[in-house]
LUMDOPA-746640 format. One record per residue: residue number from 1; residue in three letters; y, z, x of N, C-alpha, C in turn. Coordinates in Angstrom, 3 decimals, padded with zeros to 6 digits. Example, Ala and Ser with C-alpha at 12.3 -4.5 7.8 and 13.67 -1.06 7.14 Angstrom:
// residues 2
MIPA   seq   type        n_y        n_z        n_x       ca_y       ca_z       ca_x        c_y        c_z        c_x
MIPA     1    ALA   -005.690    007.800    013.190   -004.500    007.800    012.300   -003.300    007.800    013.200
MIPA     2    SER   -002.250    007.080    012.850   -001.060    007.140    013.670    000.030    007.870    012.900
//
This chain:
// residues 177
MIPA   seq   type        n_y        n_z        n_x       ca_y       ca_z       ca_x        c_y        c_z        c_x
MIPA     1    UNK    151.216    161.511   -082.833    152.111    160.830   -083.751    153.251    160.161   -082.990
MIPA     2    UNK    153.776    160.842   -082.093    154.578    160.438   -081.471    154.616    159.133   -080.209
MIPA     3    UNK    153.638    159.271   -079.719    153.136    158.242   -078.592    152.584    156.721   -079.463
MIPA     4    UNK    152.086    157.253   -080.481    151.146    155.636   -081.545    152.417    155.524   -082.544
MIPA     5    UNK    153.096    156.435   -082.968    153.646    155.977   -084.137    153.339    156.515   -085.273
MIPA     6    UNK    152.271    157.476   -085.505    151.258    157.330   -086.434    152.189    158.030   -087.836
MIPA     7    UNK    152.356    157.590   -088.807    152.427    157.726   -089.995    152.193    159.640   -090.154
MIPA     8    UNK    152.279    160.300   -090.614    152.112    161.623   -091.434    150.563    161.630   -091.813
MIPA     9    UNK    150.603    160.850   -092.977    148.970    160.932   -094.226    148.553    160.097   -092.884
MIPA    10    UNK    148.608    158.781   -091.975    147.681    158.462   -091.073    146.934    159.635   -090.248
MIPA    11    UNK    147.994    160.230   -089.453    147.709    161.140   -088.662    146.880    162.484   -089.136
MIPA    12    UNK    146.952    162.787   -090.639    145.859    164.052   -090.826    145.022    163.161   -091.797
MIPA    13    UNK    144.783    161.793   -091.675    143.436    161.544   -092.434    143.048    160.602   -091.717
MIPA    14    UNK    143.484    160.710   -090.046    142.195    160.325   -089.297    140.719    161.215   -088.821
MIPA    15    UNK    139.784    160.252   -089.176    138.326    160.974   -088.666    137.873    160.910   -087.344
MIPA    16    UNK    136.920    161.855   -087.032    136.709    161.556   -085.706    135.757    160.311   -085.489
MIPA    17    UNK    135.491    159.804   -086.231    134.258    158.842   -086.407    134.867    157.532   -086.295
MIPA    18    UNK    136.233    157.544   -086.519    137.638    156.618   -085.826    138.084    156.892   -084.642
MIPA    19    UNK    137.301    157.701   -083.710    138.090    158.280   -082.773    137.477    157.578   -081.606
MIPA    20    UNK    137.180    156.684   -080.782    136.376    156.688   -079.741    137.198    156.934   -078.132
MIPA    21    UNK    137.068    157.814   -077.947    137.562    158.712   -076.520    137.265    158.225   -075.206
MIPA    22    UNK    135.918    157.779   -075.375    135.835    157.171   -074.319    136.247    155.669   -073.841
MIPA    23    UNK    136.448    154.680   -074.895    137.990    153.878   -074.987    138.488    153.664   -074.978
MIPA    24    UNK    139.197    154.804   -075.433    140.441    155.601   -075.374    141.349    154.585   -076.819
MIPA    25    UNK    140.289    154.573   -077.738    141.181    153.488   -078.968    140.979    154.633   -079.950
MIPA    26    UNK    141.232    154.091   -081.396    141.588    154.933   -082.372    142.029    153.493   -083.522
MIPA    27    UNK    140.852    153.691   -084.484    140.904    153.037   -085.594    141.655    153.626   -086.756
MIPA    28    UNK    142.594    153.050   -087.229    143.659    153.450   -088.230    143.390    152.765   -089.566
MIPA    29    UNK    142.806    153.708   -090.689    142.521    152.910   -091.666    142.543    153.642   -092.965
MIPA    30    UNK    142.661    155.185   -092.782    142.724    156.252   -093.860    143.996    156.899   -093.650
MIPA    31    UNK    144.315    157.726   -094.553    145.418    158.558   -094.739    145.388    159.642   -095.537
MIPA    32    UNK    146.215    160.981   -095.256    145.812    161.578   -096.516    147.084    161.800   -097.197
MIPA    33    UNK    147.166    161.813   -098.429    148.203    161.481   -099.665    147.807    162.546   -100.308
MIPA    34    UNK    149.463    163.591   -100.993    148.915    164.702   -102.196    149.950    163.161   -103.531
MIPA    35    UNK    148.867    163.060   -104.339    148.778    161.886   -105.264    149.023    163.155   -106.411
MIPA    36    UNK    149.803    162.745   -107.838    149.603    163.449   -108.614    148.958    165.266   -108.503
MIPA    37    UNK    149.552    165.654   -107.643    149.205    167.221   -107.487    147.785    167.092   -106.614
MIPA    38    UNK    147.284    166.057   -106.393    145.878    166.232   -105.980    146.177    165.619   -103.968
MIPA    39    UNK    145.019    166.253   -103.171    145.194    165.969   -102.004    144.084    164.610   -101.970
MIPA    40    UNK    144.512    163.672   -101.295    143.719    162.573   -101.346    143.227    161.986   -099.901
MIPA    41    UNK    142.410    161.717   -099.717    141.944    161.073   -098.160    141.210    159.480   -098.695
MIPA    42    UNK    142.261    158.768   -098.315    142.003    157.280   -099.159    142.528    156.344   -098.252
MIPA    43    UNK    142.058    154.951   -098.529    142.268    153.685   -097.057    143.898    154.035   -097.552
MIPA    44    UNK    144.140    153.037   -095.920    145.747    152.899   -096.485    146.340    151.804   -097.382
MIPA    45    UNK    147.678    152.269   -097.292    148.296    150.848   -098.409    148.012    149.780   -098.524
MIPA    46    UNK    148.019    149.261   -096.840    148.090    147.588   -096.904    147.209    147.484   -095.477
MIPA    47    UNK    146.947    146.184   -095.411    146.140    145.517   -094.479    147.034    145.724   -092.983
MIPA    48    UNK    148.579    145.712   -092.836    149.259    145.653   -091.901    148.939    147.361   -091.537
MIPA    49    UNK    148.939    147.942   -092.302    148.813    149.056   -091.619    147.333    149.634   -091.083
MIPA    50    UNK    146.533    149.381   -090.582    144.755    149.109   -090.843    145.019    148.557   -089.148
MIPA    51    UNK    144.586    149.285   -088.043    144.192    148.549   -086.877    143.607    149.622   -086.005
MIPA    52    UNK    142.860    149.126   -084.919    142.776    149.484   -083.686    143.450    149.642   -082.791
MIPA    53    UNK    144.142    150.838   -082.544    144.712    150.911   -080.906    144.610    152.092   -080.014
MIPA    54    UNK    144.732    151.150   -078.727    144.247    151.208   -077.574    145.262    152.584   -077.410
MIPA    55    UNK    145.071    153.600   -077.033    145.826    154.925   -076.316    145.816    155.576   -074.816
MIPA    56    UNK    146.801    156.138   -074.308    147.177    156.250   -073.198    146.488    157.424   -073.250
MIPA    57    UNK    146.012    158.142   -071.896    145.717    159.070   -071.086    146.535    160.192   -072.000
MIPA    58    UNK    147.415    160.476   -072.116    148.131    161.588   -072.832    147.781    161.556   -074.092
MIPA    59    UNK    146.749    160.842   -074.721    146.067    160.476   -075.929    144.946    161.117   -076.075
MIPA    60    UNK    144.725    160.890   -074.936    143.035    161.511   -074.584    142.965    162.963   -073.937
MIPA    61    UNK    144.228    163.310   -073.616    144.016    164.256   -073.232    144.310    165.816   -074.787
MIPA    62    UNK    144.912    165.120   -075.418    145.251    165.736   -076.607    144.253    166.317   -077.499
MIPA    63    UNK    143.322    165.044   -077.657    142.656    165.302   -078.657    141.438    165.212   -078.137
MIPA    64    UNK    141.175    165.302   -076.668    139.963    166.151   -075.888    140.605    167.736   -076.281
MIPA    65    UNK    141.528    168.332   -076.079    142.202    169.451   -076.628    141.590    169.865   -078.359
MIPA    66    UNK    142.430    168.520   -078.972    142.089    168.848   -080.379    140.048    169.136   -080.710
MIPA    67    UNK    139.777    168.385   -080.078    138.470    168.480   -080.021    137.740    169.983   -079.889
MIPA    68    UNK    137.893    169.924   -078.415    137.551    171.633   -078.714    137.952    172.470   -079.313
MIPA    69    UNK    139.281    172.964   -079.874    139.782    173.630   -080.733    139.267    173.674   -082.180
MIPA    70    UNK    138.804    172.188   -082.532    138.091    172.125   -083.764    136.619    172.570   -083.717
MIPA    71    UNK    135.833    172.626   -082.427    134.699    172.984   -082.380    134.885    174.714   -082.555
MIPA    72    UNK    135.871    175.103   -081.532    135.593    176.657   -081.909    135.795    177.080   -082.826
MIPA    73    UNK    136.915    176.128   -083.996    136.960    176.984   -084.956    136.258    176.618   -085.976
MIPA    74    UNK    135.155    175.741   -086.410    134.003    175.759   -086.827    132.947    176.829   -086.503
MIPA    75    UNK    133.375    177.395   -085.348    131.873    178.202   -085.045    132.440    179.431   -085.573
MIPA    76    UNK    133.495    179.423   -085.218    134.587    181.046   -085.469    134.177    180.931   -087.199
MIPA    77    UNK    134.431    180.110   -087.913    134.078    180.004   -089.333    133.330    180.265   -089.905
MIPA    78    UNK    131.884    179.888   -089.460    130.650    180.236   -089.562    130.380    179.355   -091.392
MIPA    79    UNK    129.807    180.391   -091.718    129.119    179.670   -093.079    130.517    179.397   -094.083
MIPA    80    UNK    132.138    179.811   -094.013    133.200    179.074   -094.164    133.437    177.698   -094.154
MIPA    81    UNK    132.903    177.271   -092.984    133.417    175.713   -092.516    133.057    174.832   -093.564
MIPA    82    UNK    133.728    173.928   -093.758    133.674    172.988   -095.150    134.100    171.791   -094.248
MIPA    83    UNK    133.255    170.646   -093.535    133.153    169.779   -092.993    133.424    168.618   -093.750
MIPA    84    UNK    135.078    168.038   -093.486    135.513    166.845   -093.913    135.344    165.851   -092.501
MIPA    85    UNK    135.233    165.995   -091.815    134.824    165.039   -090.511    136.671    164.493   -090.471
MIPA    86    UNK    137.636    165.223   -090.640    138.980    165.198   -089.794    139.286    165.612   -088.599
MIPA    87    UNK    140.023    164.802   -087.924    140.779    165.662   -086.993    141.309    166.777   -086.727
MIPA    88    UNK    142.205    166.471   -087.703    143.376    167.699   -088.249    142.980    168.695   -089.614
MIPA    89    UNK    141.943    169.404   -088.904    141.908    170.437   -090.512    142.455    171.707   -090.204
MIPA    90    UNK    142.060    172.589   -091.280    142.693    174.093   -091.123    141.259    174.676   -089.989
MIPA    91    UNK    141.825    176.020   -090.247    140.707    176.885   -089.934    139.164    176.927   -090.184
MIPA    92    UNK    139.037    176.537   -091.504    138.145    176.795   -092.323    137.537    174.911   -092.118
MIPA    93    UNK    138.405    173.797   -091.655    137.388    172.551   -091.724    138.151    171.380   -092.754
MIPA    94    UNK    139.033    172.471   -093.823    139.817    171.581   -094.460    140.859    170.951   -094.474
MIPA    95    UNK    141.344    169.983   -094.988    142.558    169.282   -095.212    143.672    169.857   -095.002
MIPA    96    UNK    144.558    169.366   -093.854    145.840    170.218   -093.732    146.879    169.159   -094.496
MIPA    97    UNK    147.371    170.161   -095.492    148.710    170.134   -096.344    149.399    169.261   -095.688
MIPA    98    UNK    150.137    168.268   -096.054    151.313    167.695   -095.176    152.613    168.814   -095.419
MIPA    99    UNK    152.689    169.224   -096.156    153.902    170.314   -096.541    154.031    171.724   -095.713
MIPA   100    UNK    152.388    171.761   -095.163    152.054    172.778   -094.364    152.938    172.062   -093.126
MIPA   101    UNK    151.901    170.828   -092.603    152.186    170.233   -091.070    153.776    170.173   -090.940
MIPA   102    UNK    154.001    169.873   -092.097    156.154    169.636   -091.795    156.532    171.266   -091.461
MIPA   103    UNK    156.378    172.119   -092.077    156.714    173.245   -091.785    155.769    173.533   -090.224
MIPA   104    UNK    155.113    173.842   -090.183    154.502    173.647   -088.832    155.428    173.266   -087.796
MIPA   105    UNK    155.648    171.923   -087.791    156.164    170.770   -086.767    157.851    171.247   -086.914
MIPA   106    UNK    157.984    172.029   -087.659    159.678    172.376   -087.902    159.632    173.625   -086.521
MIPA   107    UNK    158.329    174.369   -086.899    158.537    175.656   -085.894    158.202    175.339   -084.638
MIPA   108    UNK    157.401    174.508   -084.799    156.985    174.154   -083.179    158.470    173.125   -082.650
MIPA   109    UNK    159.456    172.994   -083.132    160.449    172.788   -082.861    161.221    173.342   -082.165
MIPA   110    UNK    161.228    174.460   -082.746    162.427    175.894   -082.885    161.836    176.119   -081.983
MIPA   111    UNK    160.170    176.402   -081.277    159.664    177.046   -080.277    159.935    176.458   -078.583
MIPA   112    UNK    159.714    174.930   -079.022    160.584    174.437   -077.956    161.693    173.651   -077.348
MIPA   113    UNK    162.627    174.899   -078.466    163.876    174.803   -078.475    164.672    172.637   -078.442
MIPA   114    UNK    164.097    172.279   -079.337    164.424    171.212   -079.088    165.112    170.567   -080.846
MIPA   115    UNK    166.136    169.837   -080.800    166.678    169.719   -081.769    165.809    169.359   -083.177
MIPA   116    UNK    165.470    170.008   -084.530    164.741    169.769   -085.552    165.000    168.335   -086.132
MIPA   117    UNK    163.778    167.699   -086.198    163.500    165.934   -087.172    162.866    166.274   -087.823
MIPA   118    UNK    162.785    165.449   -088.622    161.711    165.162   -089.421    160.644    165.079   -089.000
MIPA   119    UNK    159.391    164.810   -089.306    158.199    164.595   -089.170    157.859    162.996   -088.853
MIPA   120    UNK    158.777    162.094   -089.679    158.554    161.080   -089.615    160.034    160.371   -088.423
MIPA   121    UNK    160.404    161.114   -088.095    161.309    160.635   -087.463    161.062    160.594   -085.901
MIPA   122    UNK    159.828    160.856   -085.780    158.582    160.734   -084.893    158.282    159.063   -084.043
MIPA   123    UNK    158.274    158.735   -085.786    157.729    157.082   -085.433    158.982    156.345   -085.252
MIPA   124    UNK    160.347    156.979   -085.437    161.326    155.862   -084.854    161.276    156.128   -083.607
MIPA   125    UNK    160.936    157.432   -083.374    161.581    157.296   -081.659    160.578    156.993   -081.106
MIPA   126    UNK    159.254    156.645   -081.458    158.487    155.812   -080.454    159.177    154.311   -080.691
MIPA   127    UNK    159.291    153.726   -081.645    159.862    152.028   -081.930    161.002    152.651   -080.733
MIPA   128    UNK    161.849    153.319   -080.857    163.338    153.731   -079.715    162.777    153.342   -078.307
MIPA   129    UNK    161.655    154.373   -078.178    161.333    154.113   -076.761    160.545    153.025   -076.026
MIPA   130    UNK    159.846    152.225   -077.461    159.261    151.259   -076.919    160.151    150.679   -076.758
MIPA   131    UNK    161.449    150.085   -077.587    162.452    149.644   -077.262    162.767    149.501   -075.454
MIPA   132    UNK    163.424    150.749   -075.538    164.087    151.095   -074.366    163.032    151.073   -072.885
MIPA   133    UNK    161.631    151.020   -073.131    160.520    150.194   -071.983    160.365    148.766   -072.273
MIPA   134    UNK    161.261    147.998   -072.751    161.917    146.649   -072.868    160.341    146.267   -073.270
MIPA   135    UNK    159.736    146.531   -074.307    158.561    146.745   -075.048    158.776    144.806   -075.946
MIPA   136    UNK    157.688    144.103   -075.591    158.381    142.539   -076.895    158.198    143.231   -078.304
MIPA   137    UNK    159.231    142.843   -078.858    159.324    142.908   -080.358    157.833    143.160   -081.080
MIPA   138    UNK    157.073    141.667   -080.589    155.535    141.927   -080.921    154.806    142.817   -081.271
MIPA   139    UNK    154.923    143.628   -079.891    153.719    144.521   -079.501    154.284    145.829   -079.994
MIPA   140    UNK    155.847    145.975   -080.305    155.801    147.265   -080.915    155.568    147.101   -081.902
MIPA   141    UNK    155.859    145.907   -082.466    155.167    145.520   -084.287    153.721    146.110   -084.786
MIPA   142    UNK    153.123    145.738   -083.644    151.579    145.793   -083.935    151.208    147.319   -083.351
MIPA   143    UNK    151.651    148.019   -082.332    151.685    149.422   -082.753    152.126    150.350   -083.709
MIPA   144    UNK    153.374    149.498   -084.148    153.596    150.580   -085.331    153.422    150.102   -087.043
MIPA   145    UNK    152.589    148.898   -086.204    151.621    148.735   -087.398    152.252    148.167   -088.914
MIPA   146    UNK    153.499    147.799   -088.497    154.724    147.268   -089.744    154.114    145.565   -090.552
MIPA   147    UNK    154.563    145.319   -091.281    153.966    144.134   -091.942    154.782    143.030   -091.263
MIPA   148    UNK    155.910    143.123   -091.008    157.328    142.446   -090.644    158.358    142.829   -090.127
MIPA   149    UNK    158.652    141.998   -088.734    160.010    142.435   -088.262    160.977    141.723   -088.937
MIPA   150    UNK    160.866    140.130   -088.539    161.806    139.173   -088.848    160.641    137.954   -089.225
MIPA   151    UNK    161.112    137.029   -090.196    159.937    135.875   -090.562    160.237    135.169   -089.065
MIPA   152    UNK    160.736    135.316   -088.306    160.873    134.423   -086.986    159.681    135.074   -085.840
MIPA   153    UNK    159.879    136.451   -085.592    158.521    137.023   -084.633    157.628    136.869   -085.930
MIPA   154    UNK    157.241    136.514   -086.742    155.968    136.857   -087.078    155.397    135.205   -087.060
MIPA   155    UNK    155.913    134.034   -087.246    155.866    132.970   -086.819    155.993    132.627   -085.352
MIPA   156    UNK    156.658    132.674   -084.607    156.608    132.512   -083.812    156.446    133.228   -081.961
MIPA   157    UNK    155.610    134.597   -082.431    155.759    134.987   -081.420    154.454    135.691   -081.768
MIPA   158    UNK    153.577    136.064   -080.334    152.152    136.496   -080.247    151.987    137.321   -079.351
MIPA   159    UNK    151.042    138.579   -079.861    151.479    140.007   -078.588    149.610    139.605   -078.208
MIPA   160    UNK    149.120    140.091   -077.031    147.669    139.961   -076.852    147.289    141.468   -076.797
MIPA   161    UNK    146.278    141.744   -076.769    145.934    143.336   -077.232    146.342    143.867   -075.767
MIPA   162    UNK    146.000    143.230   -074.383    146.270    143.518   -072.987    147.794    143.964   -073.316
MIPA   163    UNK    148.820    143.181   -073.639    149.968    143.845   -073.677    150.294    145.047   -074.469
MIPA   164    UNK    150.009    145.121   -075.042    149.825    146.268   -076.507    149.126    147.334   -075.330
MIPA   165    UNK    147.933    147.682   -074.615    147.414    148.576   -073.980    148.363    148.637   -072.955
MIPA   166    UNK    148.988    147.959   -072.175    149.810    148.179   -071.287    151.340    149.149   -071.614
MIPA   167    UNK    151.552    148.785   -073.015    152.989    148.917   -073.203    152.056    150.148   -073.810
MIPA   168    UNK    151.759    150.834   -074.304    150.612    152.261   -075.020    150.754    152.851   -073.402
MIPA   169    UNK    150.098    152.320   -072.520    149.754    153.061   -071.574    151.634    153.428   -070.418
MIPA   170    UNK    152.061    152.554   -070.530    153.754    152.824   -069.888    154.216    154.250   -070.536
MIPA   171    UNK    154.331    154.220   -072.420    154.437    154.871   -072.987    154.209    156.188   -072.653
MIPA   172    UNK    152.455    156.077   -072.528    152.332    157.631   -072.252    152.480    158.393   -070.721
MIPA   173    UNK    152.601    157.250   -069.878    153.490    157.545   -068.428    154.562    158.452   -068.693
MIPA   174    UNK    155.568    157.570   -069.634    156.961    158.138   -069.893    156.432    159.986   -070.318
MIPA   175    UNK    155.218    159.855   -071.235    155.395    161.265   -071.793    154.966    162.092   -070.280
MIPA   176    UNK    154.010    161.824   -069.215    153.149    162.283   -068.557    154.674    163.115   -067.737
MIPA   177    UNK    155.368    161.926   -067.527    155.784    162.627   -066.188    157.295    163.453   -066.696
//
């Protein structure tokens, strides 16, 4: 979430079937939403938010992590497992709560001792840091996947996907080292 930007409902209603690792990209096009009391895994809002991107080494190394973790605990499950083809499920295969993940992401806070945000306060400080890797306006646009900065970059200014992988890959330098 932190390195892409990724939204909350993006981030636990991506599939692995969006996932290609050896790429190292990640198609963004579902989300999961609790809608009227109900948990929902549905496209997203708008077309601006809907893309492909390219991820850094600290991307891949995560969710080579997440990966196996989800395999063992499918097997640990046994005739339990209830296969939504997510990333991010529980124990059992299912849908993790966003109400769960915030509480979650609160303790894994406290654990390493680092000042408590929000959940979504995630995706400013990647826009912060792309910022501050003198990142063009562009290309953090199109990572964080916004409809609009200013009617001026969206007219007149063009990111190429090469820059977008470059400024992804600086990014996860910054986290590496």
């Amino acid at each position: 979430m932190l390195v892409l930007g990724l939204r909350l409902g993006e981030a636990l209603g991506l599939r692995w079937e969006d996932v290609e690792l050896d790429q190292a990209e990640m198609t963004i096009g579902w989300q999961l939403q609790r809608v009227a009391g109900k948990l929902l895994h549905r496209r997203t809002k708008t077309d601006a938010s809907d893309a492909t991107l390219p991820f850094p080494e600290i991307v891949t190394t995560a969710l080579c992590s997440r990966q196996q973790a989800h395999d063992a605990a499918r097997e640990a499950a046994g005739d339990d497992w209830q296969e939504t083809g997510l990333v991010f499920a529980t124990a059992s295969g299912r849908p993790v709560e966003p109400s769960n993940f915030r509480r979650s992401f609160a303790n894994a806070c406290d654990k390493a001792d680092v000042r408590k945000i929000h959940v979504h306060a995630t995706r400013k400080t990647c826009a912060s840091l792309l910022v501050a890797l003198d990142v063009h306006p562009r290309v953090a646009m199109q990572i964080l996947r916004h409809s609009q900065i200013a009617v001026t970059m969206n007219i007149y200014s063009e990111a190429s996907s090469e820059e977008t992988r470059k400024a992804l890959k600086r990014l996860g330098e910054q986290f590496a080292s």
